[in-house]
C-alpha positions in Angstrom: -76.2 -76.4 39.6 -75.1 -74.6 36.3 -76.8 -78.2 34.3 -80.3 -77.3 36.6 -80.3 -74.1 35.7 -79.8 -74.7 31.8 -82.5 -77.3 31.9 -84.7 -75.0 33.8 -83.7 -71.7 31.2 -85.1 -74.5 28.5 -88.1 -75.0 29.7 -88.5 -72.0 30.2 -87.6 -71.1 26.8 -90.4 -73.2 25.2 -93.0 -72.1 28.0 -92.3 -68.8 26.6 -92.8 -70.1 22.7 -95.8 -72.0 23.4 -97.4 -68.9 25.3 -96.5 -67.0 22.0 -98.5 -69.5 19.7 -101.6 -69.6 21.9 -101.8 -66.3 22.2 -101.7 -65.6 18.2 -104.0 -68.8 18.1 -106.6 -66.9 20.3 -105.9 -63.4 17.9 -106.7 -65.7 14.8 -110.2 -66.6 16.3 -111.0 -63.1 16.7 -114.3 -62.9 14.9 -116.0 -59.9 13.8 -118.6 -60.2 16.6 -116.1 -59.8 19.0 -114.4 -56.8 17.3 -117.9 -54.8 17.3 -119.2 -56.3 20.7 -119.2 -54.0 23.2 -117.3 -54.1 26.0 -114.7 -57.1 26.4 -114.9 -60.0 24.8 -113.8 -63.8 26.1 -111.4 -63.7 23.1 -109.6 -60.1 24.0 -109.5 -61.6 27.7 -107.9 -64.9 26.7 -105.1 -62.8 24.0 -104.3 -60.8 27.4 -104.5 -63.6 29.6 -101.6 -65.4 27.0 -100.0 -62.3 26.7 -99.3 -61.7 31.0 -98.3 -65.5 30.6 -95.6 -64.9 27.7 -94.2 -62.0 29.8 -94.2 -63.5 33.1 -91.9 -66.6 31.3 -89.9 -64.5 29.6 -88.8 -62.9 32.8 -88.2 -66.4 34.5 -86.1 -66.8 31.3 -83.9 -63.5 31.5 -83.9 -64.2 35.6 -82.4 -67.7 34.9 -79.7 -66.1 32.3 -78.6 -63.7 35.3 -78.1 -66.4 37.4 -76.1 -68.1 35.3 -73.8 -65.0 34.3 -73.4 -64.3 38.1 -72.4 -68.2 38.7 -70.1 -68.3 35.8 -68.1 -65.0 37.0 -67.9 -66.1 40.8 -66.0 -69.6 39.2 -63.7 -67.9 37.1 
């Protein structure tokens, strides 16, 4: 279970890495129309989009960690 859970905090771990490169991606293309555009733009909606997506994986992440903690105390 302990091997799942390592390959799972993994990939995990790089879903969270790759979220973090789109999202600076989509903050690079910012052009200036979107900055003085009003209201939202795609690109604002896409680096907030990336942004919920980095989060939510990092919590799978630190979720995956505590499970692993738990397991390793209730073994030893």
């Amino acid at each position: 279970m302990q091997n799942l859970l390592g390959i799972l905090l993994i990939a995990a771990m790089i879903a969270t890495v790759a979220m973090l490169v789109r999202g600076i991606i989509a903050f690079l293309r910012t052009s200036e129309a979107d900055l003085k555009g009003s209201g939202v733009s795609e690109s604002g909606l896409k680096q907030n989009r990336m942004m919920r997506m980095r989060i939510a994986w990092q919590a799978v992440a630190i979720i995956i960690v505590i499970l692993l903690l738990v397991m390793s105390r209730s073994q030893g």
